[in-house]
C-alpha positions as CSV (number, residue, x, y, z in Angstrom):
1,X,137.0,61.5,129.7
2,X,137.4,58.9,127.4
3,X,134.7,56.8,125.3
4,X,134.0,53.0,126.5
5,X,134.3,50.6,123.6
6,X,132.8,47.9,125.2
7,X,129.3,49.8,125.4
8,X,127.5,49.3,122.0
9,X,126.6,52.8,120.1
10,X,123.3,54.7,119.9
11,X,122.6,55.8,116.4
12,X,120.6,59.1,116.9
13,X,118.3,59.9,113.9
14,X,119.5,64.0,112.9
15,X,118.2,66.6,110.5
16,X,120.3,69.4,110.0
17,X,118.6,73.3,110.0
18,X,120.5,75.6,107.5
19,X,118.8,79.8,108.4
20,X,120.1,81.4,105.7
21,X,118.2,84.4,103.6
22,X,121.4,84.2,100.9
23,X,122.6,80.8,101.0
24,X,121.4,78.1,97.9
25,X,121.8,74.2,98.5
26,X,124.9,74.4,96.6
27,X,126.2,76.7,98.6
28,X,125.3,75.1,102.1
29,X,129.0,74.1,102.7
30,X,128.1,74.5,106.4
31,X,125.3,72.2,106.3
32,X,127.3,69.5,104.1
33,X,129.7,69.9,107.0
34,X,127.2,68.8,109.2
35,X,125.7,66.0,107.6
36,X,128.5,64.5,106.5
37,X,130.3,64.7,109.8
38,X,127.1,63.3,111.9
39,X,126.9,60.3,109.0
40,X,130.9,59.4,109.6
41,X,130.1,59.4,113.2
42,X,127.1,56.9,112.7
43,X,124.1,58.4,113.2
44,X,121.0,58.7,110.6
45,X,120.4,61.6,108.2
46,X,116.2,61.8,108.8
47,X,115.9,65.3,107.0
48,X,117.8,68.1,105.7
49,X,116.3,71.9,104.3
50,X,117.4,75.3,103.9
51,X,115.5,78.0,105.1
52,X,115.3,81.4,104.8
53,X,116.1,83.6,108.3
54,X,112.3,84.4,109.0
55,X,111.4,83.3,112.9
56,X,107.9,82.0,111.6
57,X,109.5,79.7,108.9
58,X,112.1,78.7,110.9
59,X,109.3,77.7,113.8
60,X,107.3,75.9,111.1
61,X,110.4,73.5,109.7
62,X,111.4,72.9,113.5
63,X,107.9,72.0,114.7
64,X,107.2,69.5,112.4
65,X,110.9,68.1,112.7
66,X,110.2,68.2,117.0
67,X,106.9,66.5,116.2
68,X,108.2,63.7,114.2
69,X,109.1,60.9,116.0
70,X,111.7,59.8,113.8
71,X,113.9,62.6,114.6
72,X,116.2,63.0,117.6
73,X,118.5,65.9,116.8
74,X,118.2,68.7,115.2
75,X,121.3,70.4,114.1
76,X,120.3,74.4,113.1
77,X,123.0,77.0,111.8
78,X,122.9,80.6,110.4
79,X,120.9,83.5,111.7
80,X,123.0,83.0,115.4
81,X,125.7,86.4,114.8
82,X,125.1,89.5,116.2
83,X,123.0,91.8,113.8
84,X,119.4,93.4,114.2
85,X,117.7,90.9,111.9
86,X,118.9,87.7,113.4
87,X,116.2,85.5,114.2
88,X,117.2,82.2,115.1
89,X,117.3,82.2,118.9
90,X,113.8,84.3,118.8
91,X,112.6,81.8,116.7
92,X,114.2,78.9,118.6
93,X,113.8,79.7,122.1
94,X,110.0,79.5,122.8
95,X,109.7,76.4,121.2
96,X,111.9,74.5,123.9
97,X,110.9,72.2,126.6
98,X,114.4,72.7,128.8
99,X,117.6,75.5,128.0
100,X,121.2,73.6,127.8
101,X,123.1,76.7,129.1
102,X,126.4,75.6,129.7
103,X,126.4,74.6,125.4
104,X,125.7,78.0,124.7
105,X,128.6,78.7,127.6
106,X,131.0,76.1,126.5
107,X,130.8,76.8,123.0
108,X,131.6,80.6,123.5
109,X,134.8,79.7,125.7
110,X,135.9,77.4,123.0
111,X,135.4,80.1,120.5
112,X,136.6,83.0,122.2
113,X,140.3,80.5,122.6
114,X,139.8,80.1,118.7
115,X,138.8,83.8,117.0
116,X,139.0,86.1,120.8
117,X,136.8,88.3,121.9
118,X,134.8,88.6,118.3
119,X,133.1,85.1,119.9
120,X,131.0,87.7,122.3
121,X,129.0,88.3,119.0
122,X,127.2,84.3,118.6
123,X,124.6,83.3,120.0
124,X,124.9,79.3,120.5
125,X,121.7,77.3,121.9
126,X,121.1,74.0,122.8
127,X,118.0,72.4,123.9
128,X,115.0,69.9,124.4
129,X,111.8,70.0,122.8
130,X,109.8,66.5,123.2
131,X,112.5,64.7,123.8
132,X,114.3,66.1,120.9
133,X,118.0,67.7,121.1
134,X,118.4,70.8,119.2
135,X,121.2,72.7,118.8
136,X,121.7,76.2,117.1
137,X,125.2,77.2,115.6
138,X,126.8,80.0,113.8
139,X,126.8,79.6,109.8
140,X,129.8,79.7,109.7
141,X,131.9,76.1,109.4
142,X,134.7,76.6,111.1
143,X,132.0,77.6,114.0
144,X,130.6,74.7,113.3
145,X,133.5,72.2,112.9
146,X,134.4,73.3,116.4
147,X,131.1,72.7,118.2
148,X,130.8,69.2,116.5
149,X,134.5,68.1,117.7
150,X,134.6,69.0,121.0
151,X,131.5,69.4,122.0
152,X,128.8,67.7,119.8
153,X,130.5,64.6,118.2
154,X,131.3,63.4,121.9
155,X,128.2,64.2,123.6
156,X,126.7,62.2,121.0
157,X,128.7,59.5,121.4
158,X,126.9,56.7,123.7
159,X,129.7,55.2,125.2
160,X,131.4,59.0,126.2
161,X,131.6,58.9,130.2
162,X,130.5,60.0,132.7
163,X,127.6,61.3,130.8
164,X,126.4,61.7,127.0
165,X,123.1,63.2,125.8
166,X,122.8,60.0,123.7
167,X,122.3,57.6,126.7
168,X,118.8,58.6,126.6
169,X,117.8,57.3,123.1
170,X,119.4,54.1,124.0
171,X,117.0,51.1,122.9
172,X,115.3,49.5,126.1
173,X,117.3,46.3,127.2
174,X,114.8,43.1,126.5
């Protein structure tokens, strides 16, 4: 499956989520990461923060971001690893319109061929919430260098076929 250069790009409009209760700005490499690899691939830096791992903080930065319409993606990671404090995916979960589960599937495989059977311990979660994509990842970059290369950067990609979650954002033809 290959991406069809004749077909013009969609720039999707992205803010990027970091949970972290220990991380500062300059320490967000996995964040940089993110924004810097969604910029190179075209798309729009709309919003950016760093928030602690507290489900009702976490809900507050993504309902405003899922309310604005000039955001289309939302790109969280941190507070996805195995651990009795996590709170992403609580946080996360009731605020979507429609699951993704084969990203949280697909991203586990590719893990597990990456680090083994240590992937069993990440929760990965995609979603829609009006009409916005978000994705939760691991904090860790390497986690989240491999979701974005073979699984984000191309399903982002407009002109990936047979099917790309970009498609739908694609300006109506006049």
């Amino acid at each position: 499956m290959k991406a069809d250069p004749a077909l013009p790009p969609v720039s999707l409009r992205c803010a990027v989520l970091t949970i972290s209760s220990r991380r500062t700005a300059a320490e967000d490499t996995t964040g940089d990461y993110l924004a810097t690899a969604l910029a190179e691939a075209g798309h729009v830096p709309q919003a950016r923060a760093l928030c602690p791992d507290d489900r009702y903080r976490i809900r507050q930065v993504l309902s405003d971001w899922i309310a604005d319409p000039a955001i289309q993606v939302i790109l969280c990671n941190g507070g996805t690893g195995f651990s009795h404090g996590k709170s992403t995916i609580p946080a996360v979960t009731p605020l979507l319109d429609q699951v993704i589960p084969g990203f949280g599937e697909l991203f586990r495989h590719l893990s597990w061929l990456d680090i083994g059977a240590s992937s069993l311990q990440s929760d990965a979660l995609g979603g829609t919430a009006n009409d916005t994509l978000v994705f939760c990842l691991p904090g860790s970059t390497g986690a989240c260098k491999l979701a974005w290369e073979k699984i984000l950067q191309p399903q982002f990609d407009s002109r990936q076929r047979p099917c790309n979650f970009a498609s739908a954002y694609r300006a109506p033809a006049e």
